[in-house]
LUMDO-197686 format. One record per residue (C-alpha): x, y, z; residue number from 1; residue in one letter. Coordinates in steps of 0.25 Angstrom, whole numbers, plus 5000, padded with zeros to 4 digits. Example, Ala and Ser with C-alpha at 12.3 -4.5 7.8 and 13.67 -1.06 7.14 Angstrom:
2
+------+------+------+-----+------+
|    u |    v |    w | seq | type |
+------+------+------+-----+------+
| 5049 | 4982 | 5031 |   1 |    a |
| 5055 | 4996 | 5029 |   2 |    s |
+------+------+------+-----+------+
END
This chain:
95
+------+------+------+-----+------+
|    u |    v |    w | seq | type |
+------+------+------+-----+------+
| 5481 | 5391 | 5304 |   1 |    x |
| 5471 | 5399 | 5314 |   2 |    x |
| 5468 | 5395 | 5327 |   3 |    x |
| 5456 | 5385 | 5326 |   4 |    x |
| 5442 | 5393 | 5332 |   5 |    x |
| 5438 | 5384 | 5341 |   6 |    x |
| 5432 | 5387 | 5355 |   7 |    x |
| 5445 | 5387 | 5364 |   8 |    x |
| 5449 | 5398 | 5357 |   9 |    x |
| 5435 | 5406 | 5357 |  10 |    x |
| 5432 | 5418 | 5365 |  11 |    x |
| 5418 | 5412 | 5368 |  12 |    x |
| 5423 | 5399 | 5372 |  13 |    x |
| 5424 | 5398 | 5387 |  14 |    x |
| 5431 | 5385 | 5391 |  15 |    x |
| 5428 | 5378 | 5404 |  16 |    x |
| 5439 | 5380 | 5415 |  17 |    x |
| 5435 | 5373 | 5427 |  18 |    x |
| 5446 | 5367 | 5437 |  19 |    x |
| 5436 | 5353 | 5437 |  20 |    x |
| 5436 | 5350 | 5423 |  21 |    x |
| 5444 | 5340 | 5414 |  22 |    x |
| 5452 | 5344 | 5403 |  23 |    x |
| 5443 | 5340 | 5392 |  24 |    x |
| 5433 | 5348 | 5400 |  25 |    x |
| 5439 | 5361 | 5398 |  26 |    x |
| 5439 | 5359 | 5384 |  27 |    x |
| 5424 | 5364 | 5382 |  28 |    x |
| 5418 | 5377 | 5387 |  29 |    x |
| 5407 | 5386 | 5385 |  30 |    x |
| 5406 | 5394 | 5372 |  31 |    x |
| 5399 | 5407 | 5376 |  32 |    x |
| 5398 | 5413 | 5361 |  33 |    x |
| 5383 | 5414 | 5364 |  34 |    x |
| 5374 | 5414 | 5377 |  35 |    x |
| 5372 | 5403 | 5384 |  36 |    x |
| 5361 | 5394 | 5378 |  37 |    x |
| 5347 | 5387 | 5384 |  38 |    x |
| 5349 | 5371 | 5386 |  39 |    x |
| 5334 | 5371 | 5384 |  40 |    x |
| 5334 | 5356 | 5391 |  41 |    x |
| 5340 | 5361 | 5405 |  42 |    x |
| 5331 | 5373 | 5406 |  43 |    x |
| 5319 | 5363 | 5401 |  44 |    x |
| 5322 | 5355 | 5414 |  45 |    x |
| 5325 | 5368 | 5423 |  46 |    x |
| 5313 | 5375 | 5422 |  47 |    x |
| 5300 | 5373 | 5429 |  48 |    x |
| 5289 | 5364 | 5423 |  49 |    x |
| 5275 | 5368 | 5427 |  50 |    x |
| 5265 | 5359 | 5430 |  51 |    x |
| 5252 | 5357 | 5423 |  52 |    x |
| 5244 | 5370 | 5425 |  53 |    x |
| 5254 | 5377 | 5434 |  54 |    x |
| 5260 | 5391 | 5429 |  55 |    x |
| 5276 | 5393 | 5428 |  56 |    x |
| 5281 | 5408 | 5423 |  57 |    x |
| 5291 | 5408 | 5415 |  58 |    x |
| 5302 | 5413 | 5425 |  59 |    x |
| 5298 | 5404 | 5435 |  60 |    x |
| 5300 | 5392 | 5427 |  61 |    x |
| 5313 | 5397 | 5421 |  62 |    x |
| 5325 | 5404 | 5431 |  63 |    x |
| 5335 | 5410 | 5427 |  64 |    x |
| 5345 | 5400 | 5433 |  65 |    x |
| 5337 | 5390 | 5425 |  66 |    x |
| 5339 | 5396 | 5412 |  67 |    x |
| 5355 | 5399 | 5416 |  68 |    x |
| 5357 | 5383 | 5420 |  69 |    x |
| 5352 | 5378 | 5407 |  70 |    x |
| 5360 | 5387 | 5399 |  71 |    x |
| 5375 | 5387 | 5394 |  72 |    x |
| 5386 | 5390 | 5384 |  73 |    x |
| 5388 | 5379 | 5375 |  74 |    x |
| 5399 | 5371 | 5377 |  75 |    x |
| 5410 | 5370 | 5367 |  76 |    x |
| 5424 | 5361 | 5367 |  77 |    x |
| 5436 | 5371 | 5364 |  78 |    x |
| 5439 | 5363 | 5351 |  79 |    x |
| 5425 | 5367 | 5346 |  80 |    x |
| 5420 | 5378 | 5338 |  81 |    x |
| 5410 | 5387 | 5330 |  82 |    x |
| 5407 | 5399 | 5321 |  83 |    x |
| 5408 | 5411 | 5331 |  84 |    x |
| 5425 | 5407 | 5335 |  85 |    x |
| 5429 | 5420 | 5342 |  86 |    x |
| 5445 | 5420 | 5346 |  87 |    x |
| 5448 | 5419 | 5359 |  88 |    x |
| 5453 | 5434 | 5363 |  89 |    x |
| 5455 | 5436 | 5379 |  90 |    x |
| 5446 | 5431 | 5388 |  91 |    x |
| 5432 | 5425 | 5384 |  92 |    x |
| 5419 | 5434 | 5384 |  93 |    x |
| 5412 | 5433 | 5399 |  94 |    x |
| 5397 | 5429 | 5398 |  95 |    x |
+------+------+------+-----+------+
END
């Protein structure tokens, strides 16, 4: 029988290691198949909201940091899994 493909033993699976956390903590990670995605919601309440008739360019009212703050990997438990399982093989990719 093969070894089931779920994400502890992905290569895009990036488990969360920190000394602080709690053993049922370490069981989820990040999956980093893809870029991080937008959480539209955080970045709605980042950003600078112009008041009536005042003017706000595009790079003022969004900064970089912003846009890095409200985005992330989504986060997986090591028992999940999906369509794009790829076999753990050395160490995981560095994004």
């Amino acid at each position: 029988m093969p070894a089931p493909e779920t994400c502890a033993d992905c290569r895009f699976w990036d488990r969360y290691t920190d000394a602080g956390l709690l053993d049922s903590q370490r069981r989820v990670g990040d999956c980093r198949r893809r870029p991080p995605l937008i959480i539209e919601t955080v970045l709605s309440r980042s950003m600078i909201v112009p008041s009536f008739g005042m003017q706000v360019e595009l790079d003022e009212a969004i900064e970089p940091l912003t846009i890095y703050a409200a985005s992330a990997f989504p986060v997986t438990h090591e028992k999940s899994w999906c369509g794009e399982f790829n076999h753990l093989r050395g160490e995981p990719p560095i994004c």
